[in-house]
C-alpha angles and dihedrals in degrees: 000000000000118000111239108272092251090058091049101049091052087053097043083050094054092044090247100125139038107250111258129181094283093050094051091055087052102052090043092051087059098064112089126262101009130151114206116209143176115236143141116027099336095306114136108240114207113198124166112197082019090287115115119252109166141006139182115199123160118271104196092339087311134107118264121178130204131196143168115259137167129272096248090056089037087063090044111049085024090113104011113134102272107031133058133172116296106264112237096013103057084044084073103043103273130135101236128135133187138206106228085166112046086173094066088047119078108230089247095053092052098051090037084066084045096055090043096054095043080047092051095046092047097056087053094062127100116265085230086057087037095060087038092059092043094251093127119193111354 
């Protein structure tokens, strides 16, 4: 049984527990200036300026998480044990990856990924979206 968001989120924040879907939805919700919707076969999509930046969908009953990185760490954990390129989004050129084993991936490093893609969204918007969502210069 999942923990209520607000307990996994304080656990995920002192490093206690692994993230889990809850969790997740926690730390992205964090983030200013995000929207959270449900798309796509039941995975919680995170945007921020209307532009994804992070999802967790299932991967065998389990949670798998996808975010946006650069080309450079796409290349690199592209095929560490642990993450793989996003399915459908890598397909078409994008560099997303995903972690289909959360077990093999430390907690920092997950939500450092996290911070990076919301980051990287975020630096694609337009500086008129990005004042209109409080995000001031970026």
């Amino acid at each position: 049984m999942s923990q209520p968001l607000e307990a996994s989120g304080q656990a995920l924040a002192t490093g206690l527990t692994k993230m889990d879907r809850d969790s997740f939805n926690v730390y992205c919700r964090a983030k200013p200036g995000t929207t959270h919707v449900v798309q796509w076969g039941n995975a919680d999509v995170w945007k921020v300026g209307g532009k994804v930046f992070a999802l967790c969908g299932w991967n065998d009953g389990r949670d798998a998480f996808t975010f946006k990185v650069t080309p450079m760490v796409f290349e690199l954990l592209g095929r560490e044990p642990g993450y793989r390129p996003a399915p459908y989004m890598a397909s078409r050129g994008m560099t997303w990856l995903q972690v289909h084993e959360p077990d093999e991936v430390p907690d920092t490093d997950l939500r450092q990924h996290l911070d990076v893609s919301y980051e990287l969204v975020v630096a694609k918007l337009t500086k008129k979206a990005r004042h209109a969502l409080g995000l001031g210069e970026k």
